[in-house]
BADREN-901957 format. One record per residue (C-alpha): chain; residue number from 1; x, y, z. Coordinates in pm, 1 decimal. Last residue first. Example, Ala and Ser with C-alpha at 12.3 -4.5 7.8 and 13.67 -1.06 7.14 Angstrom:
% residues 2
   chaine   num         xx         yy         zz
        A     2     1367.0     -106.0      714.0
        A     1     1230.0     -450.0      780.0
END
This chain:
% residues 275
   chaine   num         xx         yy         zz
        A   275     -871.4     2404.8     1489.1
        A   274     -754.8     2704.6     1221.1
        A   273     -373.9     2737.3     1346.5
        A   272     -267.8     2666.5      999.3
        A   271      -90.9     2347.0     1170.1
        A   270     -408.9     2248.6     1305.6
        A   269     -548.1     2325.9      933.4
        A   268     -251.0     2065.4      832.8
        A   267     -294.4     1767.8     1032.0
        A   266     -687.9     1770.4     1034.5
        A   265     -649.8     1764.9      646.0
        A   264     -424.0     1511.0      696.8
        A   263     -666.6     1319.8      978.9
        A   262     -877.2     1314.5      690.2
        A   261     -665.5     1211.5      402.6
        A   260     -581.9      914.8      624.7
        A   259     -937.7      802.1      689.0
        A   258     -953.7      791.9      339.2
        A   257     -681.5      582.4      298.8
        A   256     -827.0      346.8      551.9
        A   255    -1107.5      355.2      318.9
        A   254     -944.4      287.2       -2.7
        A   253     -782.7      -17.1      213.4
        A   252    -1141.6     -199.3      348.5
        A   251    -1218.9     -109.2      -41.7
        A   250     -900.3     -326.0     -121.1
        A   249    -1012.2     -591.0      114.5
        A   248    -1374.5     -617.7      -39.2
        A   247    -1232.5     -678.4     -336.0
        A   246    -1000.0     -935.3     -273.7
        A   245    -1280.9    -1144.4     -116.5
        A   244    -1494.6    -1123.1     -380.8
        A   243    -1249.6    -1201.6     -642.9
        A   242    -1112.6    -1483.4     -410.4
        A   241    -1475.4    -1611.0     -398.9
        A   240    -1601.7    -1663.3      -37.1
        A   239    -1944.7    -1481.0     -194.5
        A   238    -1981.3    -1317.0      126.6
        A   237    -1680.3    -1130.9       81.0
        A   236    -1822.4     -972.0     -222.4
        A   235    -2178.6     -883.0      -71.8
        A   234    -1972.1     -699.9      186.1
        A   233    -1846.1     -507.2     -127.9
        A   232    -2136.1     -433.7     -250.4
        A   231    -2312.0     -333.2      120.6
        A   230    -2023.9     -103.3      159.5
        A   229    -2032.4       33.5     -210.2
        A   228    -2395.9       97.6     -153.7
        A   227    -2337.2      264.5      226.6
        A   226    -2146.8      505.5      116.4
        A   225    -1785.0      558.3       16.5
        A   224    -1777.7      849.1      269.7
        A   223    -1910.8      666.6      526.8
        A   222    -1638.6      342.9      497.8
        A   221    -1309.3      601.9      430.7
        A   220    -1458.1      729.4      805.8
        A   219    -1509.4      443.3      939.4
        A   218    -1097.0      363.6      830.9
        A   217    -1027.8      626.5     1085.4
        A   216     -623.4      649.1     1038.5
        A   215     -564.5      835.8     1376.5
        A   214     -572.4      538.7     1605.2
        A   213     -182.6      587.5     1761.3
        A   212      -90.3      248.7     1714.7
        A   211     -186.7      259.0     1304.3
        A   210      -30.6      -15.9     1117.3
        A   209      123.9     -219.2     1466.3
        A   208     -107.9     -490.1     1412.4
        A   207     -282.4     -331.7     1747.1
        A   206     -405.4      -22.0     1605.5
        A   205     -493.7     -158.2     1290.3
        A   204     -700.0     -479.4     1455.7
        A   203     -822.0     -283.4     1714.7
        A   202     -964.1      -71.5     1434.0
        A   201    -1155.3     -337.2     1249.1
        A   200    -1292.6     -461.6     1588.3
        A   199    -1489.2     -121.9     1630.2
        A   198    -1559.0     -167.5     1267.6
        A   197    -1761.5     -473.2     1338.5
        A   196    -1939.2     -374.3     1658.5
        A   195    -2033.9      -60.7     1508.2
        A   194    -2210.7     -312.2     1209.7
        A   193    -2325.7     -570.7     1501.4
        A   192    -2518.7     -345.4     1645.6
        A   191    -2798.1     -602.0     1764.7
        A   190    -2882.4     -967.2     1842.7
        A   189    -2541.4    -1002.9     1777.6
        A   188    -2337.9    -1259.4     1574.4
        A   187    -2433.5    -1085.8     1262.2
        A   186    -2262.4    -1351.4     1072.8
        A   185    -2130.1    -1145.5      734.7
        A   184    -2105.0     -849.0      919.8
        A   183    -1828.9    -1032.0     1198.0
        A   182    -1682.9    -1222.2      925.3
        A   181    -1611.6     -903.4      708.3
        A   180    -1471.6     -702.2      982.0
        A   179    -1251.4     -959.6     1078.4
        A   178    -1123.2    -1067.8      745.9
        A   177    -1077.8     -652.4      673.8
        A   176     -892.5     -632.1      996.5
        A   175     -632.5     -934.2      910.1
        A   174     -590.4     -853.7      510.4
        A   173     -542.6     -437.5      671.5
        A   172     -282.0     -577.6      880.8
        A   171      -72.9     -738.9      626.8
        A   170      -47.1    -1113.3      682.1
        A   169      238.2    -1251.3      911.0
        A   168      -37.2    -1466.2     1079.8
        A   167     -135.4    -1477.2     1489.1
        A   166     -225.7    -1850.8     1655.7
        A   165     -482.3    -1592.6     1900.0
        A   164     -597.0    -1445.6     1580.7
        A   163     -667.9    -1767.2     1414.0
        A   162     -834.5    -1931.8     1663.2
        A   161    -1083.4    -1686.5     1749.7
        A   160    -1223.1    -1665.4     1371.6
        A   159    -1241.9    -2040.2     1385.0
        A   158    -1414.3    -2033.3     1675.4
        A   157    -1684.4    -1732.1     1518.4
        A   156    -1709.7    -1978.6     1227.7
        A   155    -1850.4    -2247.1     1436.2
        A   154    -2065.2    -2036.9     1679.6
        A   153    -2209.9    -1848.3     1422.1
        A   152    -2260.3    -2176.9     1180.9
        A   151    -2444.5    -2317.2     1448.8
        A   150    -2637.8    -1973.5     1520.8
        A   149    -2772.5    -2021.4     1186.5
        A   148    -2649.7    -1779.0      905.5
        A   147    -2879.7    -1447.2      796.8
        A   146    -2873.7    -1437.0      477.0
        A   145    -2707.3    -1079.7      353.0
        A   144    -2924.6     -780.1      374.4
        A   143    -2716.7     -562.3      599.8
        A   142    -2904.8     -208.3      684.4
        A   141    -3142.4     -391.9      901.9
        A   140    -2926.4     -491.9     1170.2
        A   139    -3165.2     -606.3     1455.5
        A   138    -3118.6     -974.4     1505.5
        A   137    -3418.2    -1225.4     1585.8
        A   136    -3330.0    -1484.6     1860.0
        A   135    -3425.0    -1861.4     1712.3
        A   134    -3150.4    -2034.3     1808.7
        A   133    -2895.9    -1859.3     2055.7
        A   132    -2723.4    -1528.6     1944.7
        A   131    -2351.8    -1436.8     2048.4
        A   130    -2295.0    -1312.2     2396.8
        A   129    -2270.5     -962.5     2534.6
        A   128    -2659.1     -850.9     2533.3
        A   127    -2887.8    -1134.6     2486.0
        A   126    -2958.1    -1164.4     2908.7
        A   125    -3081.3     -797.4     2874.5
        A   124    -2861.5     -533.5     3098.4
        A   123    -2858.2     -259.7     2817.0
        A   122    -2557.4      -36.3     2740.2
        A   121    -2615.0     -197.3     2404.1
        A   120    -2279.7      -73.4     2253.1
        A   119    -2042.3     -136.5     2541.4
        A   118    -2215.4     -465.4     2616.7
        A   117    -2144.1     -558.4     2214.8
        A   116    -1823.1     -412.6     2304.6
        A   115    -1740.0     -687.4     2582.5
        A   114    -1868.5     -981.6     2411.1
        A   113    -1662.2     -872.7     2108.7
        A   112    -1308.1     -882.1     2324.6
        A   111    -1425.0    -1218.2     2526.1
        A   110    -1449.3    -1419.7     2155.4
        A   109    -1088.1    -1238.0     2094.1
        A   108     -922.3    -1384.6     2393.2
        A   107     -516.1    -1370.4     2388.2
        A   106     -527.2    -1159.7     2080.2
        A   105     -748.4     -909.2     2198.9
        A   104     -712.9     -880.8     2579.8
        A   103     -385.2     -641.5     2557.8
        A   102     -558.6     -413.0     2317.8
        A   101     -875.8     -365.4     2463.3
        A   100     -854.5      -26.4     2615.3
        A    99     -792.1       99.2     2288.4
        A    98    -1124.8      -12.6     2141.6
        A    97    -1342.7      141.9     2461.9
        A    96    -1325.8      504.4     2368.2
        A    95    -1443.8      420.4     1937.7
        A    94    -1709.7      169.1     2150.2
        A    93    -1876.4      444.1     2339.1
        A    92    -1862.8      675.1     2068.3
        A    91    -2018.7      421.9     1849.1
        A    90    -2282.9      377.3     2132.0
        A    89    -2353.8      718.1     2157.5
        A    88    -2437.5      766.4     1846.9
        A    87    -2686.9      423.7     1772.2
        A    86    -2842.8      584.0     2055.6
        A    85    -2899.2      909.0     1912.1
        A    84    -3047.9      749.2     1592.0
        A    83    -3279.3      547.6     1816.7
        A    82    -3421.5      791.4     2009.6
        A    81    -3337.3      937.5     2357.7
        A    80    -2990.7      804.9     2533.0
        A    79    -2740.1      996.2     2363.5
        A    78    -2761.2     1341.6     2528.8
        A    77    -2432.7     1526.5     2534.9
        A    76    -2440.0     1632.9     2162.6
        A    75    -2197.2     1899.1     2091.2
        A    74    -1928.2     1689.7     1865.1
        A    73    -2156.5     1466.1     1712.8
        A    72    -2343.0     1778.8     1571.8
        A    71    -2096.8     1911.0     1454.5
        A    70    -1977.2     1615.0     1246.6
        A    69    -2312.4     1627.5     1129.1
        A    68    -2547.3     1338.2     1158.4
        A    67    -2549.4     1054.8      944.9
        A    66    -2752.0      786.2     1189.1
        A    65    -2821.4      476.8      994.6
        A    64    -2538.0      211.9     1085.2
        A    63    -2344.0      375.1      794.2
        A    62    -2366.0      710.0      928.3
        A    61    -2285.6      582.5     1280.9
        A    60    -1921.4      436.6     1186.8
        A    59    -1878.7      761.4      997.0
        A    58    -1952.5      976.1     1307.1
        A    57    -1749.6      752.8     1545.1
        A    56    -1470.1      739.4     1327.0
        A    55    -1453.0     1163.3     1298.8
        A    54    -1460.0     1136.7     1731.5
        A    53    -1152.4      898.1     1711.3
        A    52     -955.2     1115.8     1444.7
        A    51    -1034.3     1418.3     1608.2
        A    50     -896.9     1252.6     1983.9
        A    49     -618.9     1107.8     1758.8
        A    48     -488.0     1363.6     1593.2
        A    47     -541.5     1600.2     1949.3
        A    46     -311.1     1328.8     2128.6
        A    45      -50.8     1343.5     1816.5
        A    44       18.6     1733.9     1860.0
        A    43      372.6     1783.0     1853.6
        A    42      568.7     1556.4     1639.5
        A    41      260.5     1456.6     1434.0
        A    40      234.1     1839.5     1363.9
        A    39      542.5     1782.9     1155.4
        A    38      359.4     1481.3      959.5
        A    37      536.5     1197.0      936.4
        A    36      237.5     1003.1     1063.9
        A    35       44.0     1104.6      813.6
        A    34      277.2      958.4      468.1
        A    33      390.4      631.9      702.2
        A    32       -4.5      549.1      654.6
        A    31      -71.2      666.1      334.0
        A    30      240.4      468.3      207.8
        A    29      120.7      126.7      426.6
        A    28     -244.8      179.9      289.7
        A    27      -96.3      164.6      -79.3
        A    26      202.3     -105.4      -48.6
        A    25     -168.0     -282.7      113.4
        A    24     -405.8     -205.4     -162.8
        A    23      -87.2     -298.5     -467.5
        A    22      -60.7     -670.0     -223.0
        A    21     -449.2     -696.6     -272.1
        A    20     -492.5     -660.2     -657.3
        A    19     -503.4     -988.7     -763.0
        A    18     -496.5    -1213.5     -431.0
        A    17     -180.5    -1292.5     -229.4
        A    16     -243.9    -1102.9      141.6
        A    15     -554.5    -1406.9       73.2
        A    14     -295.6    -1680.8      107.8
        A    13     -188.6    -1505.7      429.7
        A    12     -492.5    -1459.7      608.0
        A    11     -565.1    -1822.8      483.0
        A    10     -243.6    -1954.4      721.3
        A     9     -236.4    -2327.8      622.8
        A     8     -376.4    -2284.3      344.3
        A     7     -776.4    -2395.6      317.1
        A     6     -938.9    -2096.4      369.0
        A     5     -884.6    -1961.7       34.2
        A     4    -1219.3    -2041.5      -79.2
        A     3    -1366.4    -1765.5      186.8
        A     2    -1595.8    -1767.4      399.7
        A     1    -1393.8    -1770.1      717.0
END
């Protein structure tokens, strides 16, 4: 974990400590409890989180390069074609596949990624589903960071491993924004390693306990910042200073937040009778 922080003996906790992170997570956990006691919550949670999985998709495309229309998302049958429409499909792919990782997650993390880079690729190569080897170029041009050695990709993804199978009583959003921000920080894919990332994010939420019934899209809150403040804030993490660090967990909270103001508005025109 890049991180100066790293060096307590739980680091997902120390960094739960950080100026300004405890105020993002008393935040997420209000916006959280806030949707979920929604009336229509009572009656209608399936179509929450079928809207809420196909609005993640979307935003989890935008900010690998393909911002199409929610519409558009929604119709679309043919994902197969160009490279926008692939980068598509393969977030819906992975937004289906998350939950159906659950139980594997914390007992074998490393096998968890393998499994939704093959989800993403849908491609047979012998780079799909494992981590790069030395010298194997990566496709992910939207993230500028250095690009670290697959030593330091195998090294760090171990460590990354070990912590979530040991488990930490940090918040959930410290634990998915760590593992979001490790996973774009090393690029351990030869490709779609950003859908990858977020995909992980949200097994993180759902499983923590945060958000079980997936219908706080944090790709959304990620999209609708942009892709600057994304990139910025990645660029923060990177640094491994606690400032950095903190603030790239509070924007991993604004957008969980955001996700939750759109399942809301979801919430209540479902309620209106308008979707």
């Amino acid at each position: 974990m890049s991180t100066n922080a790293s060096s307590a003996a739980d680091p997902l906790v120390a960094l739960g400590s950080l100026p300004g992170v405890p105020d993002a997570v008393d935040s997420v956990r209000k916006a959280v409890d806030r949707v979920y006691g929604h009336r229509v919550m009572r009656r209608r949670s399936n179509e929450i989180t079928s809207e809420a999985a196909l609005r993640g998709a979307r935003g989890s495309a935008a900010l690998s390069g393909a911002d199409w229309a929610l519409e558009e998302v929604r119709r679309r049958t043919d994902f197969g074609s160009e490279a926008e429409a692939r980068t598509v499909g393969a977030a819906l792919r992975l937004t289906a596949e998350a939950g159906q990782l659950l139980s594997i997650w914390r007992q074998s993390p490393l096998r968890v990624l393998a499994r939704l880079h093959l989800v993403a690729a849908a491609d047979s190569a012998d780079t799909v589903g494992r981590p790069r080897q030395h010298g194997e170029p990566v496709d992910e041009p939207l993230i500028e960071l250095e690009l670290p050695d697959a030593d330091e990709v195998a090294g760090r993804l171990e460590g990354l491993s070990q912590l979530i199978i040991a488990g930490s009583s940090a918040p959930a959003l410290v634990t998915a924004a760590v593992v979001h921000g490790e996973l774009l920080a090393l690029r351990p894919f030869g490709s779609y390693n950003g859908l990858v990332a977020r995909a992980a994010e949200r097994i993180v939420l759902i499983g923590s306990g945060l958000d079980p019934k997936s219908i706080c899209p944090a790709e959304v809150g990620h999209a609708e910042q942009g892709r600057a403040a994304y990139a910025a804030a990645l660029d923060g993490y990177a640094s491994g200073t606690p400032e950095g660090v903190a603030a790239w967990i509070t924007h991993c909270g604004r957008s969980i937040e955001l996700g939750v103001r759109e399942s809301t508005a979801v919430c209540e025109a479902l309620q209106r009778g308008a979707a």
